[in-house]
py3Dmol code that shows the C-alpha trace and the ligand (Angstrom):
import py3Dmol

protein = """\
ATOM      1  CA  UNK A   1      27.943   9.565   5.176  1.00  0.00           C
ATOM      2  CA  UNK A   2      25.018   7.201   3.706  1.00  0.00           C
ATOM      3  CA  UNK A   3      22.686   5.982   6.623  1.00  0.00           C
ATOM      4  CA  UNK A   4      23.365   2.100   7.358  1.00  0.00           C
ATOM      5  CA  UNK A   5      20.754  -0.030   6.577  1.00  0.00           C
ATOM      6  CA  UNK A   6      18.843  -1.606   9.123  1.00  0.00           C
ATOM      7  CA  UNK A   7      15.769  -3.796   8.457  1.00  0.00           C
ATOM      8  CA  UNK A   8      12.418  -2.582   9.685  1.00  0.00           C
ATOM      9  CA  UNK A   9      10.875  -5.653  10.102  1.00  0.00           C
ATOM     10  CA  UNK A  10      13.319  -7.862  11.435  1.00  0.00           C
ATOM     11  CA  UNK A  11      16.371  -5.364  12.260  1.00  0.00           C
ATOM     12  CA  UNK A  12      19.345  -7.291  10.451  1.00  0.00           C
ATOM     13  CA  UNK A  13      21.332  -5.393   8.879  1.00  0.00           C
ATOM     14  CA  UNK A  14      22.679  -6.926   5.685  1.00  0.00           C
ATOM     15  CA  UNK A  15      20.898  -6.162   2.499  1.00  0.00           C
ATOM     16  CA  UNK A  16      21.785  -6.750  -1.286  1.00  0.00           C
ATOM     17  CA  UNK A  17      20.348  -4.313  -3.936  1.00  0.00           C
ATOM     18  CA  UNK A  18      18.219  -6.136  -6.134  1.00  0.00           C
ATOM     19  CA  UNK A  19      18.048  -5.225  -9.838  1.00  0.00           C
ATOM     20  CA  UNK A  20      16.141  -2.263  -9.162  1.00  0.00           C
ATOM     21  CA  UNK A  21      16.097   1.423  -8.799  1.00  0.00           C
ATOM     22  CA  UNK A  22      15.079   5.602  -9.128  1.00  0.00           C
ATOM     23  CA  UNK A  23      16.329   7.998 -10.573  1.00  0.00           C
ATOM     24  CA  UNK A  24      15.041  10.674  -8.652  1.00  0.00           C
ATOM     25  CA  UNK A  25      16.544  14.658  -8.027  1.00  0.00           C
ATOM     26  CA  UNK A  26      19.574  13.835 -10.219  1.00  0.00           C
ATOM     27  CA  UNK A  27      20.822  11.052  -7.759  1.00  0.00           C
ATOM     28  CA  UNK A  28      20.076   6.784  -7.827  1.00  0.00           C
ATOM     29  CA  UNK A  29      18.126   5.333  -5.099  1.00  0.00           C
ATOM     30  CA  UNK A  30      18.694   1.843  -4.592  1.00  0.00           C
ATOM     31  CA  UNK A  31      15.663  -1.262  -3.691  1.00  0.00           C
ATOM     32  CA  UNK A  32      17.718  -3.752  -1.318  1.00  0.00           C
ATOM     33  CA  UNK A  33      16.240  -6.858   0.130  1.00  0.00           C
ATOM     34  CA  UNK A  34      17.052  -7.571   3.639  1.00  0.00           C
ATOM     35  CA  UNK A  35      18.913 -11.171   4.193  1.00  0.00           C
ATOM     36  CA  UNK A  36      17.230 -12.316   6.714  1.00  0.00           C
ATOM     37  CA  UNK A  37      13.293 -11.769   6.212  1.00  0.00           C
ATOM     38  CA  UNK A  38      13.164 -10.399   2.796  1.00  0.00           C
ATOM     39  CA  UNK A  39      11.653  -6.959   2.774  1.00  0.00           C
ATOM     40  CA  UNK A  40      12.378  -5.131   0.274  1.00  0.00           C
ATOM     41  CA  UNK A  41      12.508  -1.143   1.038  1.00  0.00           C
ATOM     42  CA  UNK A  42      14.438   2.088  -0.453  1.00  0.00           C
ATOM     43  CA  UNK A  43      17.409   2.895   0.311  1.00  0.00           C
ATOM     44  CA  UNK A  44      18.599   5.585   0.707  1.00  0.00           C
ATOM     45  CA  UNK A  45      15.022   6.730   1.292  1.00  0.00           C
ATOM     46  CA  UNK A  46      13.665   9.752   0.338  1.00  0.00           C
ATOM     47  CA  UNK A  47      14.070  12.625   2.755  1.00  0.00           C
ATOM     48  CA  UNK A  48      10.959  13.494   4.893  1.00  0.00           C
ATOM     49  CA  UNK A  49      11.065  17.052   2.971  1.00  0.00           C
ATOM     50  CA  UNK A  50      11.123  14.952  -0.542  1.00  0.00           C
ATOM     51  CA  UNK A  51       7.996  13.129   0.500  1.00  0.00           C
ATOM     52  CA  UNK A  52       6.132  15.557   1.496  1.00  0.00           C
ATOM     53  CA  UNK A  53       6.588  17.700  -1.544  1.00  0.00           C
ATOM     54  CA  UNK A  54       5.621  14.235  -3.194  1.00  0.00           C
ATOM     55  CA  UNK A  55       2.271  14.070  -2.064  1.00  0.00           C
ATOM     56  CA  UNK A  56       1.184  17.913  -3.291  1.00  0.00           C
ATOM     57  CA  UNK A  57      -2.357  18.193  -4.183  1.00  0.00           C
ATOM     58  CA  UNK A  58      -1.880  17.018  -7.998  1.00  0.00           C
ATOM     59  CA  UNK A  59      -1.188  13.726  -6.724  1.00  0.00           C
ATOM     60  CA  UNK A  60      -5.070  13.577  -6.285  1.00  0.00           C
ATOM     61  CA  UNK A  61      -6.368  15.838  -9.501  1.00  0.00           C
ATOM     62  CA  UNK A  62      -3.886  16.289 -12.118  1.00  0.00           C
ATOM     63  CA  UNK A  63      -4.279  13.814 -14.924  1.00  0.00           C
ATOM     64  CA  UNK A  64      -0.184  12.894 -15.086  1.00  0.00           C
ATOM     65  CA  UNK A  65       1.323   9.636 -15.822  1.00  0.00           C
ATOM     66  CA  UNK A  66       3.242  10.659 -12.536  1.00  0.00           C
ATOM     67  CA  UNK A  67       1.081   9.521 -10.358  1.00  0.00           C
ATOM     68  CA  UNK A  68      -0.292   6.122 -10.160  1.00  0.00           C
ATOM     69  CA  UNK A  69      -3.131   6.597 -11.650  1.00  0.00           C
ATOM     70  CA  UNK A  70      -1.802   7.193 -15.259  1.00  0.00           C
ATOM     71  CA  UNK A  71      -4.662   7.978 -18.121  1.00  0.00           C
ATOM     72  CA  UNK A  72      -7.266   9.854 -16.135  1.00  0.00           C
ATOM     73  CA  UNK A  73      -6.953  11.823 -12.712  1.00  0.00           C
ATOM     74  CA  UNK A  74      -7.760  10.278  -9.593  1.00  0.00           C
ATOM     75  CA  UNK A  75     -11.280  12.162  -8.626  1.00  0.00           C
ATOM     76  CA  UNK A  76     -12.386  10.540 -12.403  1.00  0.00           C
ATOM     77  CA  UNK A  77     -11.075   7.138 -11.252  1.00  0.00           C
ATOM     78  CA  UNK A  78     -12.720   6.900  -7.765  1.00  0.00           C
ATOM     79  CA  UNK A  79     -16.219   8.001  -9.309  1.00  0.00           C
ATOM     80  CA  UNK A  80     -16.161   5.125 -11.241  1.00  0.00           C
ATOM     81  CA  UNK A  81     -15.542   2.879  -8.096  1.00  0.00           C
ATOM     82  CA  UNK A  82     -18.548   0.710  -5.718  1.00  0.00           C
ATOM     83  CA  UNK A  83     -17.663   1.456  -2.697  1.00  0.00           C
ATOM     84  CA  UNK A  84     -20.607   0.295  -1.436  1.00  0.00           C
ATOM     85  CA  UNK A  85     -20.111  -3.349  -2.506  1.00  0.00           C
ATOM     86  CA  UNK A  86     -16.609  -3.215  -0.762  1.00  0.00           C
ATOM     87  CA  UNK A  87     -18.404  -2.218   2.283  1.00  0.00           C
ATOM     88  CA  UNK A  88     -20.528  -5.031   2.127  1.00  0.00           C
ATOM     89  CA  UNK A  89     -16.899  -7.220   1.280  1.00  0.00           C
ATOM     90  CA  UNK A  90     -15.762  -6.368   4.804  1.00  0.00           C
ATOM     91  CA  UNK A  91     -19.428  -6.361   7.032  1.00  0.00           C
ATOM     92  CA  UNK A  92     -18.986  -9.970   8.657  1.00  0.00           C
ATOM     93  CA  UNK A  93     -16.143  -8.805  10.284  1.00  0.00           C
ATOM     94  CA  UNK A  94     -17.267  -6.488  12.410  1.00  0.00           C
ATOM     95  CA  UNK A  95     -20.641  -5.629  14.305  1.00  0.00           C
ATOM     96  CA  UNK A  96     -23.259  -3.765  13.041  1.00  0.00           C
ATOM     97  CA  UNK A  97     -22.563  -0.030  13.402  1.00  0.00           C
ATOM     98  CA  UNK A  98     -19.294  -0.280  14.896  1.00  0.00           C
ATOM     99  CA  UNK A  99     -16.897   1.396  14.068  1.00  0.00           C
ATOM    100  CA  UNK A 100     -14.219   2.004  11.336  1.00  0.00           C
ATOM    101  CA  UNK A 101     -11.139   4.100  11.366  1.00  0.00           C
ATOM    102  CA  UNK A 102      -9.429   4.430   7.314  1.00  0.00           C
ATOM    103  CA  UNK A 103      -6.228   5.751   7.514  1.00  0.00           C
ATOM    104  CA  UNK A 104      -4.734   7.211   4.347  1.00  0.00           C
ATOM    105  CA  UNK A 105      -8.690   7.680   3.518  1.00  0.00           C
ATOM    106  CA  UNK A 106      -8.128  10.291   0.526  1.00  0.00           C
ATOM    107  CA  UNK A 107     -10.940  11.825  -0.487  1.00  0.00           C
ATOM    108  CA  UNK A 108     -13.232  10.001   1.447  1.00  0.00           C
ATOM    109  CA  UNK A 109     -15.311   7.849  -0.721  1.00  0.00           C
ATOM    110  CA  UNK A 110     -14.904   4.251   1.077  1.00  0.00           C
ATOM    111  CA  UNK A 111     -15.083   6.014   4.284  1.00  0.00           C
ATOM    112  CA  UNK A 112     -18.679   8.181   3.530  1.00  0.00           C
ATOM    113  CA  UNK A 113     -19.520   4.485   2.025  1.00  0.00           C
ATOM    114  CA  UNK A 114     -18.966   2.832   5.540  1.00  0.00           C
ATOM    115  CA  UNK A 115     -21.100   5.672   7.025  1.00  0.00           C
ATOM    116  CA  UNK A 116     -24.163   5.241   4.726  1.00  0.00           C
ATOM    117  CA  UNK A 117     -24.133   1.817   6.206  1.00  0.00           C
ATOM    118  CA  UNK A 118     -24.258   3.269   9.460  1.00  0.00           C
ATOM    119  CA  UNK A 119     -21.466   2.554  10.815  1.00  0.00           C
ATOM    120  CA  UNK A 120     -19.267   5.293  13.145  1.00  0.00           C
ATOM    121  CA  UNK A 121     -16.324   7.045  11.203  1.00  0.00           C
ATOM    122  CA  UNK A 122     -13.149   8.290  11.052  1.00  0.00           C
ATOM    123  CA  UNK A 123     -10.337   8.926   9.037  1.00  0.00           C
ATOM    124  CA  UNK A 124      -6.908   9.971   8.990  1.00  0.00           C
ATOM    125  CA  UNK A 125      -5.409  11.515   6.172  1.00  0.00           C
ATOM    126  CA  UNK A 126      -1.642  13.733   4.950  1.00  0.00           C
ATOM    127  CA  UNK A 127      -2.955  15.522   2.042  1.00  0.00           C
ATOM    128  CA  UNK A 128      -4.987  18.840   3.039  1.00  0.00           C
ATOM    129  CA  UNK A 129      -6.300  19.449  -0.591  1.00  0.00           C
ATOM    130  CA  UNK A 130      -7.879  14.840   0.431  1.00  0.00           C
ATOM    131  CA  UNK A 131      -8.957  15.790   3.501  1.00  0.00           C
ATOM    132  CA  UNK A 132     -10.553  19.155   2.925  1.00  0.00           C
ATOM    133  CA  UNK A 133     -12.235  17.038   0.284  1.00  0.00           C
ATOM    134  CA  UNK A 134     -13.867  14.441   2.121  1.00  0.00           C
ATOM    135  CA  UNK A 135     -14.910  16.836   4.691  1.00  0.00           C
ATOM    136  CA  UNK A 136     -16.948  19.291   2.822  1.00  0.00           C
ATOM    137  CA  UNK A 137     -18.230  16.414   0.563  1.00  0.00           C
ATOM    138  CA  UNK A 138     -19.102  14.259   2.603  1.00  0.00           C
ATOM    139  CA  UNK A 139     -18.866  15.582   6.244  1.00  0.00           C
ATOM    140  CA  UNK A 140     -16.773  13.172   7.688  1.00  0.00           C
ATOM    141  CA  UNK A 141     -14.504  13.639  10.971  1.00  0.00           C
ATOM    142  CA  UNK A 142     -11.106  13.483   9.026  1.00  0.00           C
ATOM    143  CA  UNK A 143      -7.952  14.044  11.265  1.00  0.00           C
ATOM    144  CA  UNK A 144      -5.386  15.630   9.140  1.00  0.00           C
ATOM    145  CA  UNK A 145      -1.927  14.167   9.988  1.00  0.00           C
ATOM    146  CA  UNK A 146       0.595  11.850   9.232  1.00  0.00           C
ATOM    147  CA  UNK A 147      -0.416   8.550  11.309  1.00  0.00           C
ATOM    148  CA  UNK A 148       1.900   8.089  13.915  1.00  0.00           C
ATOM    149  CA  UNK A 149       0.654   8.518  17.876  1.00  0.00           C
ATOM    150  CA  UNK A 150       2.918  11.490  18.156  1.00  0.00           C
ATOM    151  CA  UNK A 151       0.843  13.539  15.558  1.00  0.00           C
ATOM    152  CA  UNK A 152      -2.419  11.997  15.969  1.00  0.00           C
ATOM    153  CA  UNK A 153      -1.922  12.675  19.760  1.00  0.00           C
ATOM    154  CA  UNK A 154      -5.362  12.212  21.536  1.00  0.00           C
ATOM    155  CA  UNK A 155      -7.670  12.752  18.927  1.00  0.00           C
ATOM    156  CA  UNK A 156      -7.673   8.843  18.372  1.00  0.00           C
ATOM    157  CA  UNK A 157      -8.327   6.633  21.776  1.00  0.00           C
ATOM    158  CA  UNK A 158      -6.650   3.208  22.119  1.00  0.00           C
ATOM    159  CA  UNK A 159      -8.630   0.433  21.895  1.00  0.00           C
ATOM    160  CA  UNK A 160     -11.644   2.174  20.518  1.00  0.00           C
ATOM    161  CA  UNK A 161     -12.280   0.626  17.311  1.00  0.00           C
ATOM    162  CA  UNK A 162     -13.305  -2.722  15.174  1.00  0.00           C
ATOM    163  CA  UNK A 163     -12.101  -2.055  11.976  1.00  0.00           C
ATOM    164  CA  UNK A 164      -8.780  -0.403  10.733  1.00  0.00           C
ATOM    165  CA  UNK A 165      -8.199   0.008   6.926  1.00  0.00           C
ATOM    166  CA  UNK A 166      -4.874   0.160   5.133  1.00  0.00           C
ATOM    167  CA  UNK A 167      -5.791   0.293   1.499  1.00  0.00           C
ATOM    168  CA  UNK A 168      -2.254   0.826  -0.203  1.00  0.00           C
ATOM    169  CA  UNK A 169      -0.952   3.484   2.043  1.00  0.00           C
ATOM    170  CA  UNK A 170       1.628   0.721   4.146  1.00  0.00           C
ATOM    171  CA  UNK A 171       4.023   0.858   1.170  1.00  0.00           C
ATOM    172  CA  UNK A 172       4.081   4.708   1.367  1.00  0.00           C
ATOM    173  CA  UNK A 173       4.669   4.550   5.165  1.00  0.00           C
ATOM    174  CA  UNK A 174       8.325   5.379   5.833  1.00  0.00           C
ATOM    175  CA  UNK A 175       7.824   2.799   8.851  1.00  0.00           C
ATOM    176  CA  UNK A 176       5.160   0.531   7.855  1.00  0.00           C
ATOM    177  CA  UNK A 177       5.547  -1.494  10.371  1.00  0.00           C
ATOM    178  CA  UNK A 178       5.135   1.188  13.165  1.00  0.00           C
ATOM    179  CA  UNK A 179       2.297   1.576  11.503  1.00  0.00           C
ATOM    180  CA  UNK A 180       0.847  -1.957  12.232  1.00  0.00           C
ATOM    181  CA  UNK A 181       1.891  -1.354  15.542  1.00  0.00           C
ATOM    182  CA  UNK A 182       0.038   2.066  15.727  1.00  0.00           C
ATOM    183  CA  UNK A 183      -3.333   0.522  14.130  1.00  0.00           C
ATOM    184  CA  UNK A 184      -3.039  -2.375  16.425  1.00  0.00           C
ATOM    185  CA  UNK A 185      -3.188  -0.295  19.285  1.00  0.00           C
ATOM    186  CA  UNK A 186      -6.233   1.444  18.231  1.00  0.00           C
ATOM    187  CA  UNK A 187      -8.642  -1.529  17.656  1.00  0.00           C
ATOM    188  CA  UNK A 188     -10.819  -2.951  20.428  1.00  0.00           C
ATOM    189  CA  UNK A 189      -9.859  -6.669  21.336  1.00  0.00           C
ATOM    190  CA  UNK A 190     -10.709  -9.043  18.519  1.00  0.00           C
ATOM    191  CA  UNK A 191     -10.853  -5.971  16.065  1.00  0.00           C
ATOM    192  CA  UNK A 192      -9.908  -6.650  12.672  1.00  0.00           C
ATOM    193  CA  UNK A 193      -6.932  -4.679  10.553  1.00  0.00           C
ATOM    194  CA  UNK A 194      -7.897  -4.891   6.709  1.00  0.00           C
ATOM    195  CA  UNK A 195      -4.068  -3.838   4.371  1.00  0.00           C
ATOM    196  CA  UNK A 196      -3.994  -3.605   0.498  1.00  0.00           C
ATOM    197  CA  UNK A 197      -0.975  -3.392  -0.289  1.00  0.00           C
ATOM    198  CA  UNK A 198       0.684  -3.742  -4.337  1.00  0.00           C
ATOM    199  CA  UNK A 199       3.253  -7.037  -4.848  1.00  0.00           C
ATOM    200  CA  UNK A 200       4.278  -6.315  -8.526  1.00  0.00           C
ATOM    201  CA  UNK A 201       7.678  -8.057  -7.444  1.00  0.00           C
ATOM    202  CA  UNK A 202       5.499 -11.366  -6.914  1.00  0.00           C
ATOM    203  CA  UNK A 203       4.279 -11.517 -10.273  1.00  0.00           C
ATOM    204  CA  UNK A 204       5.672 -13.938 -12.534  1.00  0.00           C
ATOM    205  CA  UNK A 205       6.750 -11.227 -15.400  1.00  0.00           C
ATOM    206  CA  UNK A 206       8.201  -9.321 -13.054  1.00  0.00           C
ATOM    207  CA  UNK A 207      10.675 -12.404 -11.452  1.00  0.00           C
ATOM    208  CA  UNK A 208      11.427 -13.119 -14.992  1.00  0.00           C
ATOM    209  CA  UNK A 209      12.451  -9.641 -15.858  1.00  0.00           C
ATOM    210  CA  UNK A 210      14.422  -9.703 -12.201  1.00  0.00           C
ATOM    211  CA  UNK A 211      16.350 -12.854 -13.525  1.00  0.00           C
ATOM    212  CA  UNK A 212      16.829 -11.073 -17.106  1.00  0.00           C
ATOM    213  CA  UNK A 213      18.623  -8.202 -15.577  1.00  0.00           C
ATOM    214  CA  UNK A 214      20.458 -10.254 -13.097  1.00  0.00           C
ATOM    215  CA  UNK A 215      22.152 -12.615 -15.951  1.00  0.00           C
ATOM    216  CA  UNK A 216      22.696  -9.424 -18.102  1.00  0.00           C
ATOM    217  CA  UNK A 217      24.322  -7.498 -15.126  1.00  0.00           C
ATOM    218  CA  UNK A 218      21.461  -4.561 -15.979  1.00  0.00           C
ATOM    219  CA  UNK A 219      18.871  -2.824 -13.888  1.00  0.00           C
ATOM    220  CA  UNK A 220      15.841  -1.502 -14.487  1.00  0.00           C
ATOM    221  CA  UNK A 221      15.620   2.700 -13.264  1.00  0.00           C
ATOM    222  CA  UNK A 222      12.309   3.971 -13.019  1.00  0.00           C
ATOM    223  CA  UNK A 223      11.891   7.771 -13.118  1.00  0.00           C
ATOM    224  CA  UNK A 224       8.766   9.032 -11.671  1.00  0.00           C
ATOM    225  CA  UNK A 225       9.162   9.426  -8.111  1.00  0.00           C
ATOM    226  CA  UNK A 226       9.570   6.488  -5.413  1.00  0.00           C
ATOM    227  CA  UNK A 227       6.158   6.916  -4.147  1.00  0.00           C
ATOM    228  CA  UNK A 228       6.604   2.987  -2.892  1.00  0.00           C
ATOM    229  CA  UNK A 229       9.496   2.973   0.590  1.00  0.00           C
ATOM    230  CA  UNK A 230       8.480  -0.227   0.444  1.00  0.00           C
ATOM    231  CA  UNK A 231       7.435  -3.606  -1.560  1.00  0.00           C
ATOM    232  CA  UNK A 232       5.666  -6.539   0.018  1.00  0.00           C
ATOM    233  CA  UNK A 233       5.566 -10.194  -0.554  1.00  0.00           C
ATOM    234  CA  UNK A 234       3.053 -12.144   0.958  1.00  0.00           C
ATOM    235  CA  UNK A 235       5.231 -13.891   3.239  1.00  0.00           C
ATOM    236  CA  UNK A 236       6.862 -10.482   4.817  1.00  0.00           C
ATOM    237  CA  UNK A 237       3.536  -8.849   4.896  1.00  0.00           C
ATOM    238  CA  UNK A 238       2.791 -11.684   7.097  1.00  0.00           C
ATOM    239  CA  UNK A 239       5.773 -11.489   9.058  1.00  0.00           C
ATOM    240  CA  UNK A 240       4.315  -7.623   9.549  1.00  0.00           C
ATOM    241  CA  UNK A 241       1.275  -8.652  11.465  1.00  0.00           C
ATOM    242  CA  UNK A 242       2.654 -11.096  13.652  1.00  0.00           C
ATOM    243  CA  UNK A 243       5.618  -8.247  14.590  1.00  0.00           C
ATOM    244  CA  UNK A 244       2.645  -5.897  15.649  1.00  0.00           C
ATOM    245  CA  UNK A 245       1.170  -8.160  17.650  1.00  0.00           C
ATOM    246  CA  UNK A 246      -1.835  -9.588  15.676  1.00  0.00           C
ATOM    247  CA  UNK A 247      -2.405 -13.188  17.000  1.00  0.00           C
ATOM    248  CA  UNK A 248      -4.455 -14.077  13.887  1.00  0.00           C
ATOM    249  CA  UNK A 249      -3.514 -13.213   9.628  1.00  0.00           C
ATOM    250  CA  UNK A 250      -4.431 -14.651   6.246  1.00  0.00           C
ATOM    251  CA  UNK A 251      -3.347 -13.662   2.920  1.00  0.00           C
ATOM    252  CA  UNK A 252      -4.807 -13.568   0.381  1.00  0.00           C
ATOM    253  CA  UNK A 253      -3.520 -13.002  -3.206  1.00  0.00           C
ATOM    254  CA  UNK A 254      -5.177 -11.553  -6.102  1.00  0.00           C
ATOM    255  CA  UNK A 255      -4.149 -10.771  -9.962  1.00  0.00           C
ATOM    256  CA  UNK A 256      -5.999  -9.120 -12.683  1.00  0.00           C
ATOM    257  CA  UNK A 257      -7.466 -10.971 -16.436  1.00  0.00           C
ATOM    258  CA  UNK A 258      -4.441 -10.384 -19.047  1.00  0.00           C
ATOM    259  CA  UNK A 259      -6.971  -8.928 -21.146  1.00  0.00           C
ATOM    260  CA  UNK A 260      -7.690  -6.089 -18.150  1.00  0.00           C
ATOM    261  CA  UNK A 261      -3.833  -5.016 -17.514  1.00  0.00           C
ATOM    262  CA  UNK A 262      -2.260  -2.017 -18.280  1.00  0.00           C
ATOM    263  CA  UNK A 263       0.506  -1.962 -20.516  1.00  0.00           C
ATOM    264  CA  UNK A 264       2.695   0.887 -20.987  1.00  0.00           C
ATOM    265  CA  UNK A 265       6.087  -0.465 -22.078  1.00  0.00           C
ATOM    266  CA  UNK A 266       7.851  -1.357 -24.767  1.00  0.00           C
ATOM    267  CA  UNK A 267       5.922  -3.960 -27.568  1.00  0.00           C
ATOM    268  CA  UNK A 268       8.266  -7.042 -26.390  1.00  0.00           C
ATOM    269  CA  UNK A 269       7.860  -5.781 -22.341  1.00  0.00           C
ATOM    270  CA  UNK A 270       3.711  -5.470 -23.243  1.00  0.00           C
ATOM    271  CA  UNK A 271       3.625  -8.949 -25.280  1.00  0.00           C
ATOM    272  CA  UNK A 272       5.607 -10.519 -22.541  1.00  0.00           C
ATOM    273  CA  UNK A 273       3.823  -9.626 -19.922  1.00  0.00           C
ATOM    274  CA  UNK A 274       0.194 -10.677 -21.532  1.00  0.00           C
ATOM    275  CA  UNK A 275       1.798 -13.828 -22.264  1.00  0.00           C
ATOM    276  CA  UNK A 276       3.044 -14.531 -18.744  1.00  0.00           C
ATOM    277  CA  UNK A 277      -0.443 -13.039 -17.205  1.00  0.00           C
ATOM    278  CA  UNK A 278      -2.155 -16.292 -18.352  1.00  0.00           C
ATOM    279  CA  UNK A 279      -0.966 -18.533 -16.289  1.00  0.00           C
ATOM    280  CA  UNK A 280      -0.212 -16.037 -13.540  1.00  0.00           C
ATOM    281  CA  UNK A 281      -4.065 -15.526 -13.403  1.00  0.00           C
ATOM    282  CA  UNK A 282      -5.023 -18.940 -13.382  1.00  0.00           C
ATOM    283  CA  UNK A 283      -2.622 -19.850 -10.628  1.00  0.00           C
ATOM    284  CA  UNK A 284      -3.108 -16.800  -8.617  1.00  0.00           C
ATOM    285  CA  UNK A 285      -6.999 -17.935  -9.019  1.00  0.00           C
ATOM    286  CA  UNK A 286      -6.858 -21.547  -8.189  1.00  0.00           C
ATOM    287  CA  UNK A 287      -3.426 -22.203  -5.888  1.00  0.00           C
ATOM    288  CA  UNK A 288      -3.424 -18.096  -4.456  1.00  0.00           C
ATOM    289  CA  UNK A 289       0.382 -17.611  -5.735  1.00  0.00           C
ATOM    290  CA  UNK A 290       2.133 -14.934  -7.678  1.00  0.00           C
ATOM    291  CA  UNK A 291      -0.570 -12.313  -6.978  1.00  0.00           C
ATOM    292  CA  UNK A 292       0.269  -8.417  -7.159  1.00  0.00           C
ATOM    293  CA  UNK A 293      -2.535  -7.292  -5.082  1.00  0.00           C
ATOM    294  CA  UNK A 294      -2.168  -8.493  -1.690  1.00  0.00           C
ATOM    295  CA  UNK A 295      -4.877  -8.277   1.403  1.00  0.00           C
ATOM    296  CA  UNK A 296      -4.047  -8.553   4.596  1.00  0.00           C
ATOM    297  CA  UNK A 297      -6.272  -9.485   7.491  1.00  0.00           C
ATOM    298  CA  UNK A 298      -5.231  -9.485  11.167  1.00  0.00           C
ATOM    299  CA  UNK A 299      -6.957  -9.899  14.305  1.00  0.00           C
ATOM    300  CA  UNK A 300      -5.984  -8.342  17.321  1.00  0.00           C
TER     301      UNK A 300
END
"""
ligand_1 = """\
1
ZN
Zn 14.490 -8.058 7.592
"""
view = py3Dmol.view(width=600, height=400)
view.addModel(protein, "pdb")
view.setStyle({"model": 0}, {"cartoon": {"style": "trace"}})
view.addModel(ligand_1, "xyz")
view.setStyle({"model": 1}, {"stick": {}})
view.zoomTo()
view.show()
């Protein structure tokens, strides 16, 4: 028997399936957006056995359009990254050498950034072939474990720290916001939660396409595997932080140049996208709306 759906943000339990889906080990799996609040997650979701196969170690090395990283593999990508300028992004928020716990850290780069500044260190990571990684690169303290409090167990004290970051790992979560919950627990009073988290749904292509497929009674199926459970909108990523218990969030919305976005569709799907991107970007730039990177800051 399929598994009812039940929201996990606000725990209604009607949903209708918006025009997109997987196809994924020869069977459909469906996006639905709850009625009441608006997340939308998978379901059925993956099994716990299908996600973990997911996240094998070529999700971080082989160069495969299965992944999200598309033309090169991920170690290329991340070399080309300044870490060190999103440290200093981040360094009014929290005292000087305090400390920071990354969970989903990957191979470690932001993280070993963070401790070149001097602050304390830790991250959490699922992938062995990511954490191994970051440890013998850059000898960090990495715990290697899904991050929930039954499998971190006491390796990470409660109220111990005064910066948590999230950079898109909540949508991979299977209970994101547990998660919240979990990461709210661990910071010190006053600490600071930082969450990236991908809105392609909020973009303005995207809502057109949505509407397309809605008056043509079609769907679009993606085929590599449902990496996201779930897909945020500002205003239910929001809704998020308040649930776990952060008294203070901000949003803030972000999009890239048309001339900087990858297209890898069809000639109409790439022309109408760059020619909705230009006035996405401006308005994501001036009024902070229909951005598909969001950021998420709570205070505890
Ligand atoms: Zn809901």
């Amino acid at each position: 028997m399929e598994e009812q759906f039940k929201c996990n943000l606000c725990g209604n339990r009607h949903s209708r399936k918006i025009p997109f889906r997987y196809w994924f080990k020869k069977r459909h799996i469906y996006a639905v957006k709850c009625g009441y609040c608006g997340l939308i997650v998978l379901h059925p979701r993956p099994t716990d056995h299908e996600i973990d196969e997911m996240y094998r170690a070529e999700y971080f090395t082989e160069e495969d359009v299965q992944t999200h990283h598309y033309s090169e593999d991920y170690l290329t990508a991340v070399a080309r990254v300044d870490y060190g300028a999103k440290v200093d992004e981040v360094r009014h928020l929290l005292p000087e050498g305090g400390s920071v716990l990354e969970v989903g850290c990957a191979t470690g780069e932001l993280l070993n950034a963070f401790k070149t500044a001097g602050y304390h260190v830790t991250g959490v990571e699922i992938s062995s072939f990511a954490a191994e990684h970051a440890r013998k690169n850059y000898q960090l303290n990495i715990i290697q474990t899904p991050f929930t409090k039954e499998q971190t167990g006491n390796q990470l004290k409660a109220e111990s720290f005064d910066l948590v970051m999230m950079g898109d790992v909540l949508e991979h979560f299977t209970n994101p916001l547990d998660a919240l919950r979990y990461a709210h627990s661990l910071l010190k009073p006053g600490g600071v939660c930082i969450v990236h988290v991908p809105s392609t749904l909020n973009l303005i292509s995207t809502r057109l396409a949505f509407l397309l497929y809605r008056m043509t009674g079609t769907q679009k199926t993606m085929t590599i595997p449902p990496y996201h459970l779930t897909e945020f909108f500002p205003d239910t990523l929001k809704r998020s932080f308040h649930e776990a218990g952060f008294s203070q969030c901000r949003i803030r919305q972000e999009t890239k140049h048309p001339k900087t976005i990858a297209l890898r569709h069809s000639r109409l799907e790439n022309f109408a996208k760059v020619a909705t991107q230009y006035p996405n970007y401006w308005l994501t730039k001036w009024f902070g709306i229909f951005g598909d990177r969001l950021t998420g800051v709570g205070r505890k």
